[in-house]
N, C-alpha and C positions, 0 to 999 in steps of 0.2 A: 570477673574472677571471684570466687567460690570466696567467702572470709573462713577465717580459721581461723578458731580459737580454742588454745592449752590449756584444761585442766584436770591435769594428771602430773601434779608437779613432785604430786608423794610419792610419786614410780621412779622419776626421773627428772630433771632437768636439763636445758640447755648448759652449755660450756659461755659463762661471760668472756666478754671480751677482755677482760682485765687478766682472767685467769687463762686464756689461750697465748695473749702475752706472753705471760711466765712462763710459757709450757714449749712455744716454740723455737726459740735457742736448742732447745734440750733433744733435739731432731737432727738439726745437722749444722750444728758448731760445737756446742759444749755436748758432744756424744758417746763419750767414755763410758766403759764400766765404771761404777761408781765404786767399786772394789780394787780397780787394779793401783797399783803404788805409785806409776807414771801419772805426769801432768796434765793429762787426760782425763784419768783415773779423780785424782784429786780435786778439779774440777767439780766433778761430777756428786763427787762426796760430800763438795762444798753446799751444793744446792740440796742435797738431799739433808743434810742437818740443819741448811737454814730452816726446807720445810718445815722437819722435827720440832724447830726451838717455835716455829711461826703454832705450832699444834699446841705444846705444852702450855704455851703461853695461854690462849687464847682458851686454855680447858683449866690455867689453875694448877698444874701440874708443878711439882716438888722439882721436878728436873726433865731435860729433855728425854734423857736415854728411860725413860719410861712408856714411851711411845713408840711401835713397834710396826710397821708397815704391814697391810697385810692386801688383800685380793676386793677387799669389798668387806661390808658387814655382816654379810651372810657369813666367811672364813671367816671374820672376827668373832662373832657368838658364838662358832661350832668351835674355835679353838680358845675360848675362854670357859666354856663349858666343860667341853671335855678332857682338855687341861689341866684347868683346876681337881676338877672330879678326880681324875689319875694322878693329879702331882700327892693329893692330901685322901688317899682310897686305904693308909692304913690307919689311918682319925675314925672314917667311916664312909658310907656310901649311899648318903642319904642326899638330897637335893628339894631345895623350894621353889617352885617358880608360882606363873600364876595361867589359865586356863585362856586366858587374853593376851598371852604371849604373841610374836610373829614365829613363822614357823621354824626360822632358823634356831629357832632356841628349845622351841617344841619339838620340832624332829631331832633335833643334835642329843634332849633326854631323854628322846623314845629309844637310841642308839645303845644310850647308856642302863635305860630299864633294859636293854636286850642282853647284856654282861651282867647285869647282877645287883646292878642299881637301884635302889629306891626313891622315886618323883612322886612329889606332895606338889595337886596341881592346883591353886587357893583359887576361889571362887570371885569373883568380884561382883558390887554393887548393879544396879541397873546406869548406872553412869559411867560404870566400867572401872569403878577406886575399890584397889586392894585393901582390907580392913585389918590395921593393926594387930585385932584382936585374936582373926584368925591366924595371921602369920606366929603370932607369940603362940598359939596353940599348936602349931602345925612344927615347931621346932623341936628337934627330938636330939639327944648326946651325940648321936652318930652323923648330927646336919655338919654338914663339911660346909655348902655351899647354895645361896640364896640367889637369883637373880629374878629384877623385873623392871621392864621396860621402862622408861624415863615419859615417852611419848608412844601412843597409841599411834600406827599407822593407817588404821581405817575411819576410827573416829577423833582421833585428838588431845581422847582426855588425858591431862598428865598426873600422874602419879604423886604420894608423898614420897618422895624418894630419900629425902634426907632423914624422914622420921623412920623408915624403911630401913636403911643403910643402919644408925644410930642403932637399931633395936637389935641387929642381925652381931654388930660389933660388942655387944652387952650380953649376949652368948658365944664370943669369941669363932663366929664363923663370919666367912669371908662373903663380901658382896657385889654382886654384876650387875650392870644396868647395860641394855639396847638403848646407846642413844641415836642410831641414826637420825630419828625423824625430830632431838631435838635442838641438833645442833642449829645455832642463829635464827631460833625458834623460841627459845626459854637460856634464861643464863645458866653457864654452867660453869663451878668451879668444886674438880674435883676433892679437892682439899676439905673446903666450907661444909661438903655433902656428904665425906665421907665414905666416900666413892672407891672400892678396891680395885673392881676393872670395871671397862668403859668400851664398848663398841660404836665405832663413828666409819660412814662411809662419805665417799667425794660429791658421788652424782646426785645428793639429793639436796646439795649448796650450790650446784653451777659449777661445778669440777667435774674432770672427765671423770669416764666409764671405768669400773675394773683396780678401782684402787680405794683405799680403806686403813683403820689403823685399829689397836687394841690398845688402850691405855693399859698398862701396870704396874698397879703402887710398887714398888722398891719393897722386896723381903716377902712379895706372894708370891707365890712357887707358882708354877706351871710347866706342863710336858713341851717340849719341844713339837714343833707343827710339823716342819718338811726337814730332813735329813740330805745332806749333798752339799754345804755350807755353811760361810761361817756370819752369814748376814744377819743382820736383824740381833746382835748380840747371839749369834750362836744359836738361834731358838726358829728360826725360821729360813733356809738355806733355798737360794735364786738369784737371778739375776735384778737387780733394783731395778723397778720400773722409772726410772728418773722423769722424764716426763710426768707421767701420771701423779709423782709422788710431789713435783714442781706446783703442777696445779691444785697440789687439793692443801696444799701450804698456803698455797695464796688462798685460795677459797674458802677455807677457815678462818683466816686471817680479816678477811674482808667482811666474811658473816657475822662473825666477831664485832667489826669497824661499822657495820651500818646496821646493828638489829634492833636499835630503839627507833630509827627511821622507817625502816622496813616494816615493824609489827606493825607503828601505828598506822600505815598505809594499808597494810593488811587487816588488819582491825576494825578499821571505818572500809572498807570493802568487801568485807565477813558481812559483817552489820548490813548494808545495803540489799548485796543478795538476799540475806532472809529475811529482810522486809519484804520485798518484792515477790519473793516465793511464796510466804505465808499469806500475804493479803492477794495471792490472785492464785490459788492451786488450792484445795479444800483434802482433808484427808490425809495428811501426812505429818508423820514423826520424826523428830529432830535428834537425831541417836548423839550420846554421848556427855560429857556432866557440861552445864548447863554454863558455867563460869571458868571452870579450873579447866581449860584447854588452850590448844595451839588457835594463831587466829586464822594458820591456812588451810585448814581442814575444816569441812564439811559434809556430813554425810546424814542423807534423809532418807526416811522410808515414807515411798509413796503406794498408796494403799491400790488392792485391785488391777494392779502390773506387776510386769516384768522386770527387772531391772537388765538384765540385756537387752529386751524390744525394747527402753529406753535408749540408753548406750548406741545402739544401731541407729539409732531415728537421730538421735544428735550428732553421731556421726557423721550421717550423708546430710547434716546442716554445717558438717564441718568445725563440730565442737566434741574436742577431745576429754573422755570423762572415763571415769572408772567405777565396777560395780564390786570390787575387794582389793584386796593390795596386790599386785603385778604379779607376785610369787604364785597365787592363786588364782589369776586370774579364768584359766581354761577349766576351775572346775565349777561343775552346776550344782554340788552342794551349797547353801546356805554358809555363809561366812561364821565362823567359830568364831569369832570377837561378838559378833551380833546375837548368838547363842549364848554367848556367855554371859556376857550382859539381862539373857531372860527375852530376850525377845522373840516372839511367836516365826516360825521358819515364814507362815505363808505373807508374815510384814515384812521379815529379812530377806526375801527374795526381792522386793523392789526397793531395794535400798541401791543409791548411787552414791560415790564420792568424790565431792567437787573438791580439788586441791589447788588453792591459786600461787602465783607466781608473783614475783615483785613488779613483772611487767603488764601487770594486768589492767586495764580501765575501766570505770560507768560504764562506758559505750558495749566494752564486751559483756559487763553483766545485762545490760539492758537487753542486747542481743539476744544472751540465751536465756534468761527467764521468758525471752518471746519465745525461742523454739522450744524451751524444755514445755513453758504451760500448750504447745502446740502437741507437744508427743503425747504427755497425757492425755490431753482430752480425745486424740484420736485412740488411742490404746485402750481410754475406758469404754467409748464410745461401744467396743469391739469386745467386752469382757465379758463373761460370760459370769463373773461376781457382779458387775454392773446392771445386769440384763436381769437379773435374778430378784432385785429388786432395792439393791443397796443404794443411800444419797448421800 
């Protein structure tokens, strides 16, 4: 039988077992609308606010009812964005973000530059850190609102956030962080940080698919999302995914409970890969700040390839990898994080990113350092940069 091994855990995760537990009651016993006033109903309500308190909790939040269900991260950023933007558009209509954005946040202000908006898009370092300097430049009377990611999805670096947050609140404008990728990744407490709103999704802790939250401090304003209800405190109207909303309680909760075990197992399994990479693969770049990162992300540029004829060849070894974040995956542009950063498109084309999983072994990295050093050498062997006369 073929071995197969995961990693693409920045796309997606499995559903743990712990968190499928909690989720399947919510199928067919405890199956109520979580709205309705019957015993059913109630029920149903019961699980979905313990979720709530299991989020608050574990993010630092002032109170539960500040946590706000939503569809995923992507709905979370596009309704924290645009939102805010609309709640506070007679202040002004100005917006900061950063050029190393995911695109849920870039697209959600290209939406907004298309009404009338103005987006200040800040440059980052070659490690991919936003510089104070320019953000305090880049602020103007009419900045309403700041947002930038906590955790990079392609390369990992994480942000100063709190010195970020701090600066943005010393011109009395409001601040958004993309934390999908750093939930039970990096601590977070939105209090300490300073944090006005917060987007977190399920599937990227081992919680199911299609479910997500928007953290918001008490007294920031924001537009209403979906109209037809009176859910979500009146701001987001449907039917509660109880299930979904079951599991990513518990999976927060648990990311929460194990992520000083978790890193350092990811940590010392970071470490070993790029030993083994770097001492037996010649020619490749190690994207992203060098220290100040997540420990399950990884992403190299291998010089002289493809980064899809990688992907493919590790494929049919049955090693699941990615060559951008999921969102982007089907385009053959050059990743806009990797650009941004200053990286040459013809290095950013064979960049891959390996994102590991808490179940991961030695055995599987030893595995694919055999077949990744196996793709290269067959891929340079065939390159026509190779042949040209490059060592």
């Amino acid at each position: 039988m073929e071995r197969k091994i995961y990693l693409d855990n920045a796309a997606t995760t499995y559903v743990s077992s712990e968190v499928l537990a909690e989720m399947l009651p919510c199928f067919n016993t405890i199956y109520g609308n979580a709205n309705s006033l019957h015993g059913y109903g109630r029920e149903a309500s019961a699980i979905v606010d313990r979720a709530r308190d299991r989020i608050a909790h574990a993010i630092g939040a002032a109170k539960s009812n500040e946590i706000y269900f939503t569809s995923g991260g992507t709905e979370a950023d596009n309704w924290a964005i645009k939102g805010i933007a609309h709640a506070y558009s007679n202040k002004g209509k100005h917006i900061i973000t950063s050029a190393f954005e995911h695109h849920a946040v870039l697209d959600a202000c290209k939406q907004l530059e298309a009404e009338g908006y103005e987006v200040t898009y800040l440059p980052v370092d070659k490690y991919g850190i936003v510089s104070i300097a320019d953000l305090i430049h880049a602020i103007r009377k009419d900045t309403t609102l700041i947002s930038i990611m906590t955790v990079n999805n392609e390369v990992g670096t994480i942000q100063n956030i709190k010195a970020i947050a701090k600066t943005a609140h010393e011109y009395g404008i409001i601040f958004h962080t993309d934390a999908v990728q750093a939930i039970g990744a990096v601590k977070i407490n939105v209090q300490d940080m300073e944090i006005d709103a917060m987007s977190m999704s399920s599937h990227k802790i081992y919680g199911p698919k299609g479910c997500g939250a928007l953290y918001l401090k008490n007294g920031v304003r924001i537009e209403n999302l979906i109209a037809g209800g009176a859910q979500e405190r009146g701001k987001r109207g449907g039917t509660t995914n109880v299930p979904a909303v079951a599991g990513f309680g518990k999976a927060v909760e648990i990311a929460n409970r194990d992520i000083v075990i978790n890193q350092q197992k990811l940590k010392a399994v970071r470490q070993y890969f790029l030993d083994k990479v770097t001492d037996r693969i010649p020619y490749i770049h190690v994207n992203g700040h060098p220290h100040q990162k997540v420990n399950s992300i990884v992403n190299i540029s291998f010089e002289m390839v493809e980064g899809e004829s990688i992907l493919m060849l590790l494929d049919l070894a049955g090693i699941a990898v990615s060559t951008a974040s999921a969102c982007t995956s089907n385009s053959l542009e050059p990743s806009h994080v990797l650009r941004a950063m200053g990286i040459p498109d013809e290095i950013a084309q064979g960049s891959i990113r390996f994102s590991f999983g808490k179940n991961i072994t030695r055995s599987d990295i030893d595995y694919v350092v055999d077949e990744l050093e196996k793709a290269i050498n067959q891929l340079r062997s065939i390159s026509p940069i190779t042949k040209a006369g490059r060592r």
